[in-house]
Every structure is written in structure tokens, then in C-alpha cells.
PATORDREN-140562 format. One record per residue (C-alpha): residue number from 1; x, y, z. Coordinates in Angstrom, 1 decimal. Example, Ala and Ser with C-alpha at 12.3 -4.5 7.8 and 13.67 -1.06 7.14 Angstrom:
residues 2
   num       xx       yy       zz
     1     12.3     -4.5      7.8
     2     13.7     -1.1      7.1
//
This chain:
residues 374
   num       xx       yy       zz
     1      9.9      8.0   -116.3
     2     12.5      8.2   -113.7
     3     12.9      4.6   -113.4
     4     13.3      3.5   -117.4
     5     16.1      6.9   -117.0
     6     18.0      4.6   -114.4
     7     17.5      1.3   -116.1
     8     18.8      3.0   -119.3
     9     21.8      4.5   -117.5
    10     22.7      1.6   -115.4
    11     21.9     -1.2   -118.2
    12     25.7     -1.1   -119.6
    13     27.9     -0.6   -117.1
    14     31.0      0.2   -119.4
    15     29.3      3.1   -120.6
    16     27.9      4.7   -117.5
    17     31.9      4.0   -115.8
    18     32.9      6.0   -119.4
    19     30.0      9.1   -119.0
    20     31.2      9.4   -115.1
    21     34.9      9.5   -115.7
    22     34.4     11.7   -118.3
    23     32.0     14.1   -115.2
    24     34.2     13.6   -112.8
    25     37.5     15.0   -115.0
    26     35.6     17.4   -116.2
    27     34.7     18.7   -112.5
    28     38.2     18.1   -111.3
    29     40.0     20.1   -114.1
    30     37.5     23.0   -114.2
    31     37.5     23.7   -109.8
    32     40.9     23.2   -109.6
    33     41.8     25.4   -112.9
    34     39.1     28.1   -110.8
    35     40.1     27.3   -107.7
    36     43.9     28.2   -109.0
    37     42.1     31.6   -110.2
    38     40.8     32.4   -106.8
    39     44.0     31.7   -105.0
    40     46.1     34.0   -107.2
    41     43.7     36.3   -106.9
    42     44.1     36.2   -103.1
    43     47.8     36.1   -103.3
    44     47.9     39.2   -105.4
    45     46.3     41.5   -103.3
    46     47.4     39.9   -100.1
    47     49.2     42.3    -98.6
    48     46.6     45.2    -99.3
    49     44.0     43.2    -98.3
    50     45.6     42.4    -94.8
    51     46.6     46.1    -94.2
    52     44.7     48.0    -91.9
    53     44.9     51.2    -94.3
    54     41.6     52.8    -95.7
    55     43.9     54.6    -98.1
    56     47.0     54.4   -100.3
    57     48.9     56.6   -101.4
    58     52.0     56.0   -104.3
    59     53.7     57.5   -107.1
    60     52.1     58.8   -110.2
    61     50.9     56.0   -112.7
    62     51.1     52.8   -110.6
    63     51.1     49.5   -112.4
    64     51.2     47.5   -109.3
    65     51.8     47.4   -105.9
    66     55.4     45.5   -106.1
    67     56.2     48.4   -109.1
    68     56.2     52.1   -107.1
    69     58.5     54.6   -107.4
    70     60.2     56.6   -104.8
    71     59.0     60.1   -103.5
    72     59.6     62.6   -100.2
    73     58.2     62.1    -97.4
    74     57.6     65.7    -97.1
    75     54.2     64.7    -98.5
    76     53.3     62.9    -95.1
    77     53.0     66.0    -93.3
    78     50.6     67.2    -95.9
    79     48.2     64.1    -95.6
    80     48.6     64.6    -91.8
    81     47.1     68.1    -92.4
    82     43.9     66.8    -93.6
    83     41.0     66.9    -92.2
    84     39.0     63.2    -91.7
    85     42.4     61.5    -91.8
    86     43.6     59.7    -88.3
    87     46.8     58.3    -89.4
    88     49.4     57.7    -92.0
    89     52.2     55.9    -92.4
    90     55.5     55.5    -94.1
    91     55.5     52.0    -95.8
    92     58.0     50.5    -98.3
    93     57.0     47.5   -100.8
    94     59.3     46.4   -103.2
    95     61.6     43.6   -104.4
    96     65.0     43.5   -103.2
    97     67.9     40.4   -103.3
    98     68.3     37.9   -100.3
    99     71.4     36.5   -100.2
   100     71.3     33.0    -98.4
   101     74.0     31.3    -96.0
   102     75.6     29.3    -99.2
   103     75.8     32.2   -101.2
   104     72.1     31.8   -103.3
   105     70.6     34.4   -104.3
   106     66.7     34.6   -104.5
   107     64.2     37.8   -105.3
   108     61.8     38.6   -102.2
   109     59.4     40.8   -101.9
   110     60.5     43.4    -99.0
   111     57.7     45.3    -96.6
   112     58.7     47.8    -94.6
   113     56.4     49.4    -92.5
   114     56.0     51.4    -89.1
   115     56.4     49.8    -86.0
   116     54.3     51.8    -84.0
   117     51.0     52.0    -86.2
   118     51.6     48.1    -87.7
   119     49.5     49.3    -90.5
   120     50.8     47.0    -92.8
   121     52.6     44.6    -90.6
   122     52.4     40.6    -90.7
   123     49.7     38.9    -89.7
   124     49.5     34.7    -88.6
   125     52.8     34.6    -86.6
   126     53.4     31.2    -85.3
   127     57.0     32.1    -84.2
   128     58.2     34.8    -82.2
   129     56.5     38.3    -82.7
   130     56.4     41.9    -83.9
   131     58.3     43.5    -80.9
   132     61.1     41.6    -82.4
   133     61.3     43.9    -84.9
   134     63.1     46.3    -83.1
   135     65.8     44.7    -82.7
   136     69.0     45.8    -85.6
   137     68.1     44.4    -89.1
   138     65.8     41.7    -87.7
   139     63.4     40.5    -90.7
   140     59.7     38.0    -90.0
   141     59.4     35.9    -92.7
   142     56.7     32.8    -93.6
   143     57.5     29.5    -93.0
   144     55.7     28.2    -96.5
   145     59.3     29.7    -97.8
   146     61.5     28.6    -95.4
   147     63.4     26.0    -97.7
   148     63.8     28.4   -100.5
   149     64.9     31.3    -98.4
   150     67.2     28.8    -96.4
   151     66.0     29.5    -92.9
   152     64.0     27.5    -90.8
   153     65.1     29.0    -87.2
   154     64.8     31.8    -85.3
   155     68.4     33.8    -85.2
   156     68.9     32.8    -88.7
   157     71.0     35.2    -90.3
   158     71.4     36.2    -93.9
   159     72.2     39.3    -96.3
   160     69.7     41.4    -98.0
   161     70.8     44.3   -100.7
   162     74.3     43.4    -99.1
   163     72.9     44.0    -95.3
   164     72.8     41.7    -92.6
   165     69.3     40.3    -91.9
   166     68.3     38.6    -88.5
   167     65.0     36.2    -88.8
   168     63.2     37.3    -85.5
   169     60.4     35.8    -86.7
   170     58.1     33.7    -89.2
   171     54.5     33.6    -90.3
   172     52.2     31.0    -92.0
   173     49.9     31.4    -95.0
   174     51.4     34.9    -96.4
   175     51.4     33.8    -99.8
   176     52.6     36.0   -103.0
   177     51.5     35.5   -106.4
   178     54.9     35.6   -107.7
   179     57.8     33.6   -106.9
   180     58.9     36.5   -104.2
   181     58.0     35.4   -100.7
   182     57.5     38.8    -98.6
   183     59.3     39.3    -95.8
   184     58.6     42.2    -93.2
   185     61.2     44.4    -91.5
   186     60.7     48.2    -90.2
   187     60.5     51.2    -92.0
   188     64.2     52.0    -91.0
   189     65.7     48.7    -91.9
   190     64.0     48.6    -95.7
   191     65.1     51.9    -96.2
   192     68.6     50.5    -96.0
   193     68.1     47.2    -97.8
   194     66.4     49.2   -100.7
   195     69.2     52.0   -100.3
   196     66.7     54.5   -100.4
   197     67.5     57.9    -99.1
   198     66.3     58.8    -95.4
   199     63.9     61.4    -96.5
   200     62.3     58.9    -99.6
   201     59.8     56.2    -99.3
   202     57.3     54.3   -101.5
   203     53.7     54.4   -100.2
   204     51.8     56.4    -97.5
   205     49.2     54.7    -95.8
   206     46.4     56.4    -94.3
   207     43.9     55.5    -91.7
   208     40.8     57.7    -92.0
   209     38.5     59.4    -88.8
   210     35.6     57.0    -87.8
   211     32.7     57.9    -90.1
   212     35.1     59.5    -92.4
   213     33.4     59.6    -96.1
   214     36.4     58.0    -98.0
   215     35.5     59.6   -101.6
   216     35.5     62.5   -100.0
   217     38.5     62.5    -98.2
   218     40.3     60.5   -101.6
   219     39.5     63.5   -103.5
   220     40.9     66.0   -101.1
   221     43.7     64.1   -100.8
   222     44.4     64.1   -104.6
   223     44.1     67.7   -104.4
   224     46.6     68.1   -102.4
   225     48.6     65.4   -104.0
   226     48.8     66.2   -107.8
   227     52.0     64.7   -108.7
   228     51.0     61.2   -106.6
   229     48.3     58.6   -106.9
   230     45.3     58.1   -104.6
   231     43.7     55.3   -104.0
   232     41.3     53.7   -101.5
   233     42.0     50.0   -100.1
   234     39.5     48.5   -102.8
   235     40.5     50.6   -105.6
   236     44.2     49.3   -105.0
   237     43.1     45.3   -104.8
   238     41.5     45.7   -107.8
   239     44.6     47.4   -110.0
   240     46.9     44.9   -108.2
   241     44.3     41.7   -109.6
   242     43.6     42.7   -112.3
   243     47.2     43.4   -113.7
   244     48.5     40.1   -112.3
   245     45.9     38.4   -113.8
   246     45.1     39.9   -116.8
   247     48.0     42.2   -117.5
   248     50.3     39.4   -117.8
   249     47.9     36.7   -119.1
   250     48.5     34.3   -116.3
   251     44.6     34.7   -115.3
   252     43.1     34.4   -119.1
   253     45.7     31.0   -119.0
   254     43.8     29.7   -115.9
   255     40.6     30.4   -116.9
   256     40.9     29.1   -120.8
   257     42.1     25.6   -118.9
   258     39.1     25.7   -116.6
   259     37.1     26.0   -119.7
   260     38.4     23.0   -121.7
   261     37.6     21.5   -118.8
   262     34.0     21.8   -118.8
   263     34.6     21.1   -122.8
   264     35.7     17.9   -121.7
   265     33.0     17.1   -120.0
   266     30.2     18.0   -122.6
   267     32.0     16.1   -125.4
   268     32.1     12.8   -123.4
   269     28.9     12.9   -121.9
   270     27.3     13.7   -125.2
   271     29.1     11.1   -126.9
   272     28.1      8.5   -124.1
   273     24.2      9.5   -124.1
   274     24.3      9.5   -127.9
   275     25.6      6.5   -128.0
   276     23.4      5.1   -125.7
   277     20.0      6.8   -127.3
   278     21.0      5.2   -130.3
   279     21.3      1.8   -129.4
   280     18.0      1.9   -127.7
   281     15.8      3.6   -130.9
   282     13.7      0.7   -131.5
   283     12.8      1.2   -128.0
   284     12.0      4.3   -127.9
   285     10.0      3.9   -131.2
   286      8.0      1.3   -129.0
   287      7.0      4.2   -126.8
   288      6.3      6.6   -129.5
   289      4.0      3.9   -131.0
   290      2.3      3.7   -127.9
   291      1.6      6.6   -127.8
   292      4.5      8.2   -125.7
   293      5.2     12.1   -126.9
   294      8.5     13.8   -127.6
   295      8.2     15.2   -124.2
   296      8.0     12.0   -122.3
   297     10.9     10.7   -124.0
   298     13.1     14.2   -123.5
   299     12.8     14.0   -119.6
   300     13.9     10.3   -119.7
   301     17.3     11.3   -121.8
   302     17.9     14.8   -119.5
   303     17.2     12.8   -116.5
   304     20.0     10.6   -117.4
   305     22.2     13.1   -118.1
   306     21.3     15.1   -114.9
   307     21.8     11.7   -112.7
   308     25.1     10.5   -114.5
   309     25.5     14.8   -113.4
   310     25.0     14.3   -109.8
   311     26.9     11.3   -109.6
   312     29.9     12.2   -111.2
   313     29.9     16.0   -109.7
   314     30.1     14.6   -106.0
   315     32.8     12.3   -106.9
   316     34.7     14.9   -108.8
   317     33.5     17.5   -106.2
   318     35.0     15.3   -103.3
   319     38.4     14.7   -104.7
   320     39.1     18.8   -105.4
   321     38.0     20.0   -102.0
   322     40.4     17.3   -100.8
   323     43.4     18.4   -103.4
   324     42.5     22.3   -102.6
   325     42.5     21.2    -98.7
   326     46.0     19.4    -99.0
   327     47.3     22.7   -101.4
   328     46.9     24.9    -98.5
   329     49.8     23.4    -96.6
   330     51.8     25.1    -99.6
   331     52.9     28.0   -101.3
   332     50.6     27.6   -104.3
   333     46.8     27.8   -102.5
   334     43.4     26.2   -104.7
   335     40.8     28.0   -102.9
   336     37.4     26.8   -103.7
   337     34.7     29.2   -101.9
   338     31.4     27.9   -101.4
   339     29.7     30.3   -103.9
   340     32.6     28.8   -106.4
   341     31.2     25.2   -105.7
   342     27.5     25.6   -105.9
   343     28.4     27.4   -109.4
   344     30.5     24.4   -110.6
   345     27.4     22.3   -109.3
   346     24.9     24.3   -111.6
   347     27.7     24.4   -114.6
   348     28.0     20.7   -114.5
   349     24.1     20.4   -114.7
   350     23.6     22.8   -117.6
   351     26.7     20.9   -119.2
   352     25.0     17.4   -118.6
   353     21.6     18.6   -120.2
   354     23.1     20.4   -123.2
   355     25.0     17.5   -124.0
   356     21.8     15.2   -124.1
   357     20.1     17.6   -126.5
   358     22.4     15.5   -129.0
   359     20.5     13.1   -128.4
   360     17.3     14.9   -128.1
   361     17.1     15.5   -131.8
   362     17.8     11.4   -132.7
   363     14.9     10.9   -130.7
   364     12.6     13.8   -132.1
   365     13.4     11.8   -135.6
   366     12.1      8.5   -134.6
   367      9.1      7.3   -136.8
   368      7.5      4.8   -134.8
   369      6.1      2.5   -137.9
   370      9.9      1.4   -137.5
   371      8.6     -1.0   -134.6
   372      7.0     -3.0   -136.8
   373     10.0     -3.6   -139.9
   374     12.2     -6.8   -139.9
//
């Protein structure tokens, strides 16, 4: 059975080159298309993610992270009074204008955070390092937006909010999902670039007691809290996804491409197999007279299909790890997971076999008395 499967595939070559190139787009589109999803989805809840914080804590009716509202720090000391809780933090994340050397201007995404705890500092530095950040108005930035923030040395200087900024520093592989590369400077410092006043800030981070029961302490917290949001880590990278994703439609975009992908794929390799069932009836109607049953002749067209399948989804699966590899050396990252690939693995099987049930039902039609007309 497996071998008349193969003979049929391979027997006209134009067609199986068709049915594989029609696989291999298919898998391309739809892992890159998910792979895109994955790596926005990283890039949006970087920065949370990274942070050493158990807990957040923002202003009332946060939309996301890049969107909070300032408040008094007066509400630090009551956190501190909590029981379960280690440390917190004053942290500032917001966008803010830098201003480059020829008088650009482009929208970043300013982190200020606490020196001494580095709750939320940068992580990956390949170029200097965080005791830099002492120094007056010195700034770390990543090196995947070096050109468009128009710095590529250390000492660098430019202006942000109208403020002198020193790069002291740069990381790699701090991506953001919008255009807004971050860039980390203390507390202090993006205080003044935000022009907040001295006793305001954005976010308190907390760091909960070892063994700490986080609901627990959360609701406290809140308690004490009424007029401020409280969130753990997870809560927070799953408001800050979903709104970037979903909230603004750029996710339901990525997926609905991913999609006509795989839609792709089913159309051509039903069209192929079709075609190729129907060119062969008589022979299949020689089988059926000889007493081959409907079931013989299914497994020969879904082995097809799942061959053609294989084929095409190790080709197609080759070429994306390889653009999803070469993607990570830019600002825009195609992660593909190995959970994501064995799914895209099973999807282009079930894809392969529902498009030969086409031709499943030409075959169930056959009458084999048609062997034996002129």
C-alpha cells in the first residue's frame, strides 16, 4: 500500500514539485506569521518579565505598563510596613523624547529604577556596566537601536526631555514591542527627564519574604492601597500581552495571516491530490474490481498526502528556523519555541489529510464495472 502511495506521488514530477511548494509556503508563512506572535509577545512583557519584582504596584486602572500615571511616594513607606514584604522600590517606566546629535527626535521608552536594589535594571550588557549609572545623567541603552538612537559609543552624548544624557553603557537583545527602544537610567535621573516632581513616581516594586504567599500578601497590599493597583509579576505580563496584542489588533493581524497560511496550504494540496486521484480512476477502479475496499484505497490517498506532508514540512521547517535564527540579530525577533514547531508539525499533518478527503469521496464513488467500458 505504501509503495503504490509513492509511485502515485512520484509518477508526475510537475505535480508533486506543485503539492510541495504549495507545503513548504504554507509552513513558512504560518511559523513565521506565529513565530512573529511569540516574539511580540516577548517584547511586550519584556521588561516585567526580566524584573526581579514579585509585585507591582501602579496607578488606578492601568492599561499598560508604558501608560501609568504618577502618584506619591508616600505610599512606599506603607508597602514597607507590610508584613511578608522584603523590598520595594521606586521605578519609573514611561515614554519620553530623545533628542539625537543632529537634532532628530525619536520616542524611547525611559526606565528608571533604583540603583541599589536593580530591581528592574538591564540585563545582557555587553558594554560597560551598571555602576556607570552613577555617574550624572548617564543612560545604558541596547545596541539593536544604536543606529536609530544615533549612538554607537560609549561617552556618546545626547538630550532627553531637554536634559543632557551620557551613554555609559549598552545592552543586546532588549527588545520593545513598539517602535520605543528602552533605555535605563536611575531613579533620580528619570525623575528629571520625565519632569516629575521629587516626591512622585510611577510604579513601586516589591520583592516579597522567602515563602511569602503572594495572594496573600497582594490582597493586603490592596487594602492598604485603595486608590492604586496591585498586581503580581504574572498578573502584569498578562495585561501588558494581552492589550498589545489584542487591544490594538496587532496580534488578531498576526494570527489571521498565520491562518491563510495554513489555508494555503490545504487548497493546494487538495487541488494537487484531486487532481492526481482523478487522473488515476481507472486505476483505482482496477483495484476495487479486484476486490480492493474503500479502505485500502483511503490509506494509499492519506499516505500521500501525509508523505508529500513530511516532505514539504522539513523543507519549509528548515528555511524558518533559519529566517527566525537570522531575525534575532534584529530588533524585530521570530521566535519559534520547540512546543511552537511540533504543533506546526501536527497542523501540517491534519492539513495534508483533510485536504485528501477531497479526494477520498471521488474514490468512494468509483463503480468498478467502469474497468471494463471502452
Amino acid at each position: 500500500m505504501a509503495s503504490l502511495a509513492l509511485k502515485n506521488l512520484v509518477h508526475d514530477k510537475v505535480r508533486l514539485a506543485v503539492t510541495l511548494v504549495g507545503i513548504i509556503f504554507s509552513v513558512i508563512l504560518s511559523s513565521i506569521q506565529l513565530g512573529l506572535f511569540v516574539g511580540f509577545q516577548a517584547a511586550t512583557a519584556s521588561l516585567v518579565e526580566n524584573s526581579n519584582a514579585d509585585i507591582w504596584i501602579s496607578s488606578k486602572n492601568l492599561v499598560s505598563v508604558e501608560d501609568g500615571s504618577a502618584f506619591n511616594e508616600s505610599k512606599l513607606y506603607q508597602i514597607l510596613s507590610a508584613s511578608q514584604v522584603k523590598q520595594a522600590t521606586k521605578n519609573i517606566v514611561t515614554f519620553a523624547n530623545w533628542k539625537k546629535a543632529n537634532g532628530a527626535i525619536v520616542g524611547i521608552q525611559l526606565v528608571g529604577f533604583d540603583l541599589q536594589s536593580e530591581m528592574l535594571s538591564p540585563w545582557n550588557i555587553t558594554r560597560g556596566n551598571l555602576e556607570s549609572l552613577h555617574e550624572p545623567n548617564a543612560v545604558i541603552v541596547d545596541e539593536l537601536y544604536s543606529e536609530k538612537l544615533g549612538v554607537t559609543e560609549l561617552g556618546q552624548t545626547v538630550e532627553i526631555g531637554g536634559r543632557k544624557a551620557k551613554v555609559v553603557g549598552f545592552t543586546n537583545g532588549i527588545r520593545t514591542f513598539t517602535t520605543s527602544p528602552a533605555v535605563f537610567t536611575s531613579f533620580k535621573n528619570a525623575q528629571d527627564y520625565f519632569n516629575l516632581r521629587e516626591d512622585q513616581l510611577l510604579y513601586i516594586l516589591v520583592k516579597a519574604e522567602n515563602g511569602a504567599n503572594l495572594a496573600q500578601l497582594k490582597s493586603d497590599l490592596q487594602t492598604r492601597l485603595p486608590d492604586n493597583d496591585v498586581y503580581t509579576r504574572e498578573e502584569l505580563i498578562g495585561i501588558q500581552q494581552f492589550y498589545w496584542m489584542f487591544g490594538t489588533g496587532a496580534g488578531i493581524t498576526v494570527l489571521i495571516a498565520a491562518g491563510l497560511g495554513l489555508l494555503v496550504g490545504v487548497v493546494v494540496v487538495a487541488q494537487t491530490i484531486y487532481s492526481a486521484t482523478v487522473d488515476h480512476l481507472k486505476e483505482y477502479g482496477t483495484l476495487k474490481a479486484m476486490g480492493a475496499t474503500n479502505f485500502y484505497l483511503y490509506r494509499v490517498i492519506i499516505t500521500q498526502a501525509v508523505a508529500a506532508g513530511i516532505v514539504g514540512y522539513l523543507v519549509g521547517m528548515a528555511i524558518s528556523l533559519f529566517i527566525s535564527h537570522t531575525s534575532l540579530q534584529g530588533t524585530t525577533a521570530i521566535i519559534l519555541p520547540w512546543q511552537l514547531v511540533l504543533s506546526l508539525f501536527g497542523l501540517t499533518m491534519l492539513m495534508c489529510v483533510a485536504a485528501s478527503m477531497v479526494s477520498i469521496n471521488k474514490v468512494t464513488r468509483i463503480d468498478p464495472a467502469m474497468v471494463f467500458k471502452g
